[in-house]
VMD Tcl script that draws the C-alpha trace (Angstrom):
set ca {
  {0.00 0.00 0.00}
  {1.30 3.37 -0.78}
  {0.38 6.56 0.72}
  {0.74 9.45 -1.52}
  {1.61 13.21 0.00}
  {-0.86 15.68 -0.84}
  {0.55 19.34 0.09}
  {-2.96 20.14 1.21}
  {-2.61 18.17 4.58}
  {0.14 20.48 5.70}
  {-2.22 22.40 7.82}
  {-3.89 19.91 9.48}
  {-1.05 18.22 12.05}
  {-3.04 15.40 13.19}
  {-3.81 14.35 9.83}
  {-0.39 15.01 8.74}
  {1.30 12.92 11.32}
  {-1.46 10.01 10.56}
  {0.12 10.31 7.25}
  {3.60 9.85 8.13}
  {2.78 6.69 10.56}
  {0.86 5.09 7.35}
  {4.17 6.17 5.32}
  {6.74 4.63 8.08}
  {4.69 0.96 7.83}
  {7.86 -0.45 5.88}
  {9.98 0.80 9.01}
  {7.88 -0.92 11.38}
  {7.55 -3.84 9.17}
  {11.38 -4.29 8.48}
  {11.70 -7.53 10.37}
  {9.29 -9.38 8.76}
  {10.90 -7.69 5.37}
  {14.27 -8.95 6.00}
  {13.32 -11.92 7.58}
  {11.89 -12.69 3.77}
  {14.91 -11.24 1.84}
  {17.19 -13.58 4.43}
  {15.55 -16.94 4.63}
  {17.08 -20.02 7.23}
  {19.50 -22.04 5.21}
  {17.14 -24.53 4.50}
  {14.98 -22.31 2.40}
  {18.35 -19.76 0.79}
  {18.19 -21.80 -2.35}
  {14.94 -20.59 -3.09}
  {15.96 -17.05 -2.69}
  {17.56 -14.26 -4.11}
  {18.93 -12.90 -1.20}
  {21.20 -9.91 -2.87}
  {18.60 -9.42 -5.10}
  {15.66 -8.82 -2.37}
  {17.89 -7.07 -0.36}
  {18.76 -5.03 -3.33}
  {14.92 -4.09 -3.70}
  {14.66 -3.33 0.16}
  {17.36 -1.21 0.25}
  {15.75 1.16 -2.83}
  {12.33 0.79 -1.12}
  {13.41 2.40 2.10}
  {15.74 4.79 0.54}
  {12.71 5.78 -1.87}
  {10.20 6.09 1.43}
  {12.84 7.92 3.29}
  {13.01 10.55 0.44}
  {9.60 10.80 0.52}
  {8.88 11.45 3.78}
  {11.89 13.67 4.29}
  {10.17 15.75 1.31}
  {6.89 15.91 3.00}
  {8.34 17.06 6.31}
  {10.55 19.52 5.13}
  {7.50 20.85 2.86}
  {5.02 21.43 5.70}
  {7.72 22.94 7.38}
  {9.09 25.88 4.76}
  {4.36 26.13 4.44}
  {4.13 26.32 8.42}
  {6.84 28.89 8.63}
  {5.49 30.68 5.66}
  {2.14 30.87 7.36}
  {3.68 31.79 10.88}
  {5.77 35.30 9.17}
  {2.13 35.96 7.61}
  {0.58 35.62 11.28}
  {3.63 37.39 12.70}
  {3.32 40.52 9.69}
  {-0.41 40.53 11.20}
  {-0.01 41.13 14.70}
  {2.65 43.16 13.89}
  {0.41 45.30 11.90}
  {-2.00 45.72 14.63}
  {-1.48 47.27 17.90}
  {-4.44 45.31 19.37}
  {-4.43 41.85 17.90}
  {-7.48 40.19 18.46}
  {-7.47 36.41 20.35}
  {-7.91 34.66 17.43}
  {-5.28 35.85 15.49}
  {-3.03 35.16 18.93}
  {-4.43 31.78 18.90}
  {-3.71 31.26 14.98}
  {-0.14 32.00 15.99}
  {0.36 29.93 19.12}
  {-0.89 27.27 16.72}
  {1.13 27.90 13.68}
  {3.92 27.88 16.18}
  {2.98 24.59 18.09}
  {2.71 23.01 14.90}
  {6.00 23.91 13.59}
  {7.50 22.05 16.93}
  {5.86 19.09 16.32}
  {7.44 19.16 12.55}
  {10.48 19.58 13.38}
  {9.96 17.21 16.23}
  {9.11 14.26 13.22}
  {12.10 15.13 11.76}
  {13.92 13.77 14.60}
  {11.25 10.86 15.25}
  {11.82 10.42 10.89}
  {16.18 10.15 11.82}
  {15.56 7.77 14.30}
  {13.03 5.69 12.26}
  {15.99 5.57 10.20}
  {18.79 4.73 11.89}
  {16.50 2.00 13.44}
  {15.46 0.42 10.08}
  {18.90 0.51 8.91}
  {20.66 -0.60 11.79}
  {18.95 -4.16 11.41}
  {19.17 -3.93 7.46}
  {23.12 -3.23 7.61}
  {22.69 -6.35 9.88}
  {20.80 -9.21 7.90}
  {22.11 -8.46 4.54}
  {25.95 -7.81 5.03}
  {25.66 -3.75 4.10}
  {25.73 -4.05 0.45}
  {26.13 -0.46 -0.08}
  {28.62 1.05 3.19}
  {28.36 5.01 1.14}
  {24.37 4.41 0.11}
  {23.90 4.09 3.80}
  {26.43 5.86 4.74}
  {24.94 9.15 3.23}
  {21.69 8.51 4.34}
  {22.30 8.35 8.05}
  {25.10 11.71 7.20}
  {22.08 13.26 6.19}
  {21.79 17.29 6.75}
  {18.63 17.47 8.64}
  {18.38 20.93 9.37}
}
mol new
graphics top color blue
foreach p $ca { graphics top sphere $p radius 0.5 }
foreach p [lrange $ca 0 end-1] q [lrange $ca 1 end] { graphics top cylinder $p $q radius 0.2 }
display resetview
């Protein structure tokens, strides 16, 4: 199953992260994954192991990039929509409560995005941790460069 981002969620957080736990299922599925690309030794003749873990490896790299995108999106949109909110207040020497409320919002929000971004390097380092382990590391600078990763 593959969950598509649509930009539009950006402003609803809850949906959002419902989004992002539907987009980390191959992370929380990675045992049964490997366990598949790396069968016991009675069943390795059957299997392609450098092959399988060939396709994992591009399948999490792929759904990293992905969510990484997504994240980083609603973030530049959040912070976009916070300098509006900001401009606003700014504007007016009175702001009203619900424009103080928009902003406490806008800036709670922006928190808890840069607060996946940490959840999404952990994810990561988790999945890849036990990949590195059950199929030998095929690619030390692929993986390498993902956990190197600028975040910020």
């Amino acid at each position: 199953m593959s969950i598509s981002f649509q930009p539009s969620i950006c402003g609803e957080l809850l949906q959002f992260q419902e989004m992002l736990k539907k987009m980390r299922s191959i992370d929380d599925k990675i045992i049964y994954e490997l366990n598949q690309a790396k069968p016991t030794e009675s069943f390795s003749q059957e299997v392609d192991s450098a092959s399988k873990c060939q396709f994992l490896h591009q399948k999490l790299q792929s759904s990293y990039t992905e969510r990484d995108n997504a994240i980083k999106h609603c973030i530049a949109v959040t912070e976009k929509r916070l300098n509006d909110l900001k401009s606003q207040t700014d504007q007016n020497s009175n702001p009203d409560s619900a424009l103080l409320k928009a902003l406490r919002e806008c800036r709670f929000s922006l928190r808890q995005l840069h607060t996946e971004l940490n959840i999404e390097e952990v994810v990561r380092e988790t999945s890849l941790k036990g990949f590195n382990h059950a199929c030998d590391n095929p690619d030390d600078d692929d993986v390498a460069g993902l956990l190197s990763d600028s975040r910020w």
